[in-house]
N, C-alpha and C positions, 0 to 999 in steps of 0.2 A: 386749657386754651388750644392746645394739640392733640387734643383726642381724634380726630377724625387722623392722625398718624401714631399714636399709641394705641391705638385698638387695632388696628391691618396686623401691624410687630407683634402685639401680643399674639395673634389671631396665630401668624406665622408657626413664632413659637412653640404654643399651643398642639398645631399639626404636628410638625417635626416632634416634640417631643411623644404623641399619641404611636407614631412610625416607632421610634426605637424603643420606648416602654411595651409596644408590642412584638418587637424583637428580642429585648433584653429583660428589664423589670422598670413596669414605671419607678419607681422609688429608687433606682439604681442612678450614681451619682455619675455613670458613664454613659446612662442616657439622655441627663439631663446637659451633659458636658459637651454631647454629640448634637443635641438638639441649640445648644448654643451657636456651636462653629454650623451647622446648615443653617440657622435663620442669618447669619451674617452673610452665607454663601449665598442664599435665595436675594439677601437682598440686595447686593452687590451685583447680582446676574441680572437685577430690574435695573439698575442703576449702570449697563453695561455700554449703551446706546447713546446717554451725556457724556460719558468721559471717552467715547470714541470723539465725539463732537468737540469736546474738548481739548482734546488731544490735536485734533484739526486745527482748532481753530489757533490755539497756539503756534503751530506750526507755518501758519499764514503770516502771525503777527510776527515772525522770526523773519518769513521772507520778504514782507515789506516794510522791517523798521527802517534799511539805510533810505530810502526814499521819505518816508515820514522825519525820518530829522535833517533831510534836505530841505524840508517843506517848514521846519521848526528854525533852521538857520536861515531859511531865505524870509518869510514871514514872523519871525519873532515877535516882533515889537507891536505886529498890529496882528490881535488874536482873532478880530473878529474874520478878516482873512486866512488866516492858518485854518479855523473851522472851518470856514467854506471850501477850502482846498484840501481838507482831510475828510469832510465829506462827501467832493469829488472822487477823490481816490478810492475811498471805499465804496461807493457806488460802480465804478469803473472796475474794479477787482473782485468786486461782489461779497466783501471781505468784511463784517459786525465785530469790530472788539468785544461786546458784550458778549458775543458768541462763547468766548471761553471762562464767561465768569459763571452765566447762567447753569451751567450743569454742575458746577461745584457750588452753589448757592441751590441746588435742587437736593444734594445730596447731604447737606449739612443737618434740615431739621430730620431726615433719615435718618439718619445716623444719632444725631441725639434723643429719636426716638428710641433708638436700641440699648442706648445707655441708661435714659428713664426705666424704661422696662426691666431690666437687670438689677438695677437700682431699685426696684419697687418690690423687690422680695423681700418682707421683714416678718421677723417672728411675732405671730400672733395679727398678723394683718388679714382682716376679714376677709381680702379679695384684690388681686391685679388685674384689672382691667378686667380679659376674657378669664380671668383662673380662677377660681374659687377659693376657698378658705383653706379646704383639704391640699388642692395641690400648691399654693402657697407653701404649706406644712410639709409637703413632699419635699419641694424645690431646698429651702430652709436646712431639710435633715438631711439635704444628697451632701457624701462626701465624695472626694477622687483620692485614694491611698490614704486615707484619714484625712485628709483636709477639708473643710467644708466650703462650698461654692458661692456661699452667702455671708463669708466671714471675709475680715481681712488681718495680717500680720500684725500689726503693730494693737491691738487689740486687748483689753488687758484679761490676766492667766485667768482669773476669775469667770470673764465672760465667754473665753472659751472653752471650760471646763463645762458652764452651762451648756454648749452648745455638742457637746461631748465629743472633742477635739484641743488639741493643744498646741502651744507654737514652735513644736520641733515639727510635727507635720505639717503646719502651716506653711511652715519656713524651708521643709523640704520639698512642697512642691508649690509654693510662692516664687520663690528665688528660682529655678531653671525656665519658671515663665515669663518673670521680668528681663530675665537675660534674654530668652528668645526674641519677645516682644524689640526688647531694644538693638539686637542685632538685625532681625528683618527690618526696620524702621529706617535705620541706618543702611541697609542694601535698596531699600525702594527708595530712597533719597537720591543714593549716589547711582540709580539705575537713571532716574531725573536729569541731575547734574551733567551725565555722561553725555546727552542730548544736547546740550546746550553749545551753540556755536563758539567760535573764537573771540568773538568781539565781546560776545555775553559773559563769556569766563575773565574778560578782562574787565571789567565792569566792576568800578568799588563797591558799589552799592550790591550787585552780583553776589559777590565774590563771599560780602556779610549775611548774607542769606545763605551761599551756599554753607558757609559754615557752622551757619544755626540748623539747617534740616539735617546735614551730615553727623553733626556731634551732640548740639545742645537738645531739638528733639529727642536723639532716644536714649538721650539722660532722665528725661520726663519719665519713664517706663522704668527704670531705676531705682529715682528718688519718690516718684508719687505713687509706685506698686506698692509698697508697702501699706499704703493708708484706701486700696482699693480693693473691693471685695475679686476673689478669685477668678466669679465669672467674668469681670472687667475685664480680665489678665488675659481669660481665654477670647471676649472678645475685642480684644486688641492684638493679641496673635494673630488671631484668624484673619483679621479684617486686614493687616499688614501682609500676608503671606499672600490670601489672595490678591494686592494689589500688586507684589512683587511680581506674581505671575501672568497677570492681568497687562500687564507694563509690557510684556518679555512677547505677548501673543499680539497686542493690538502695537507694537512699536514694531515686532517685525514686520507685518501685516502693513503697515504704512510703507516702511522702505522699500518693501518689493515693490509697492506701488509705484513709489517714483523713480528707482530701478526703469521698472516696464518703462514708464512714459519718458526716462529720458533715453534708453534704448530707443523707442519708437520714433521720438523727435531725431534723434543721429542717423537713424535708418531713413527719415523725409528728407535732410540737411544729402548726407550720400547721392539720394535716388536724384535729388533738384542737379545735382554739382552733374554728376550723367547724363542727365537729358542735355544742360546747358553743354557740356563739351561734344557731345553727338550734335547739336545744332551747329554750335561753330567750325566744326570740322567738313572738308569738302566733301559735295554730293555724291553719292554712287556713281553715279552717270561718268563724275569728272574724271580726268587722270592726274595725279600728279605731275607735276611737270620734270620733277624729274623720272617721271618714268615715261613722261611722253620722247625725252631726250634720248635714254636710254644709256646703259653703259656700252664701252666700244666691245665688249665682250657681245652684249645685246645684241648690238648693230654687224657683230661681225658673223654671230650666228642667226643672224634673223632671214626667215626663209627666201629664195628667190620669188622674186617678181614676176609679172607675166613679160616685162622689159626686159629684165635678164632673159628669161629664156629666147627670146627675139636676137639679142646679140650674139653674132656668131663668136664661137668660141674657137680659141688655134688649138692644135693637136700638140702635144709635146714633140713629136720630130718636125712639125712644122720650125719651131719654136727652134729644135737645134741646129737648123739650118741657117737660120736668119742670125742666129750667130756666130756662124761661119764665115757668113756672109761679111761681118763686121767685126775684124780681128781689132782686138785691145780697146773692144770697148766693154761694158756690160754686159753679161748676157743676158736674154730676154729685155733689151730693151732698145726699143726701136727709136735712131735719130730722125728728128726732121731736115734733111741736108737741101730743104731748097733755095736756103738763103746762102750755100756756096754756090750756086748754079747761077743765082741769080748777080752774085757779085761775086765773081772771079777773083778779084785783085785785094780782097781784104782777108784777112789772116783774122784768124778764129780765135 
């Protein structure tokens, strides 16, 4: 029913693996191990473009949940209005929830295309898809340090004695891949988790998820490594490590973004607040008023006039005459004495 997605993977395969068998030996169990971790790599690099989107679009529904459960407390009880006001909003925001389901619903039968395929290696199978019977038989007999890529652990001695391999090698490079598997699992979780706002971490519902992607998934890698053939192993490593890195490139890649824009917005917010206080402040033209007043420093150095220069000016011996003239008074200061002249008989 999924062939038009198990034949592209195999195809992938296929290639990659023709690249390192013509590097290494086709029939060599590290070309066939290397040809695993790049078809997971090829296909994650196609799949790089939805979970940017994804990744967006998440990030959207983060920024306008408080106003959606505004709109869910104010509209509760009548849904058919909360619809029409959450399709407002989203129209207005330009914001699709589906947006971030679609790319992980794009990547899902992918990926279990890649599991089929791994999975379709069996001994004495006429043919995988694009492989043939022979390289069937190649894939089958590759080991990595004695372990075969098409075997799994819990296995019984018998049947890997058949496949001429046993379960101490099994189990010596089973068990460091389950571990890996499970610790990457567990770092792209908690790389996840680490995104999530304040309100979302307090969130009960939250909080039991985040505890099942943090611990209980990469127990799954653990507990169900054993009963899965080794290329599984390698591609669950691969497919996890890439994500770990994948997370770490387009999550910083996002913040700078909004870094930038909200730098740019404080630099519009700055430049508005400048203009508005250069508008309010008086014209060029004007003088302040207190500087039209001046201080008496100002006024005491401020140049003569063309009036000043008009008024005659006394000489200083003028000046010490005139207080000679008038013993016990002042000097340099001239009385007006016309009101004794004019009334004799009153006392000053």
């Amino acid at each position: 029913m999924l062939d038009f997605i198990y034949y592209p993977v195999s195809a992938i395969l296929w290639f990659w693996h023709k690249v390192f068998g013509f590097l290494l030996d086709p029939a060599s169990g590290y070309a066939w191990a290397l040809s695993i971790i790049f078809l997971v790599f090829t296909l994650r690099a196609l799949l790089f473009k939805p979970f940017v989107h994804q990744v967006r679009a998440m990030r959207k529904m983060q920024e306008f949940a408080p106003k959606i459960r505004e709109l869910q407390a104010q509209h509760g009880d009548d849904r058919e209005k909360l619809a029409r006001e959450m399709q407002k909003l989203q129209l207005e925001q330009g914001f699709n929830p589906l947006g971030g389901c679609l790319p992980m619903l794009v990547q899902i039968p992918v990926l279990f295309g890649l599991f089929h395929v791994l999975n379709g290696f069996k001994p004495g199978a006429p043919s995988n898809f694009v492989f043939n019977a022979d390289e069937v038989a190649s894939f089958v007999a590759a080991d990595l340090f004695g372990a075969k890529l098409s075997n799994h652990i819990v296995q019984p001695a018998e049947v890997l004695a058949n496949f001429d391999t046993d379960r101490f090698h099994m189990l010596l490079v089973g068990i460091p891949l389950m571990i890996a598997a499970a610790i990457a699992t567990h770092f792209t979780a908690r790389h996840s988790v680490q995104r999530q706002t304040a309100e979302q971490a307090d969130n009960p519902q939250a909080q039991m998820m985040n505890r099942m992607t943090l611990w209980i998934f990469p127990m799954f890698a653990i507990i169900g490594g054993p009963f899965l053939p080794l290329a599984i192993l390698l591609y669950w490593l691969a497919n996890n490590f890439w994500t770990l890195g994948q997370q770490r490139v387009v999550f910083g890649r996002i913040d700078r973004e909004e870094a930038a824009k909200q730098a740019e917005s404080t630099t519009v917010v700055e430049s508005t607040v400048v203009t508005a206080e250069r508008e309010d402040s008086p014209a060029a033209g004007e003088a302040d008023p207190a500087q039209r007043t001046g201080t008496p420093q100002q006024i005491d150095a401020a140049p003569a006039t063309d009036s000043d220069a008009e008024t005659p000016r006394t000489a200083p011996s003028e000046r010490a005459e005139a207080a000679q003239d008038q013993p016990g008074e002042t000097p340099g200061v001239i009385e007006d004495r016309s009101r004794d002249a004019d009334k004799p008989g009153e006392t000053r």
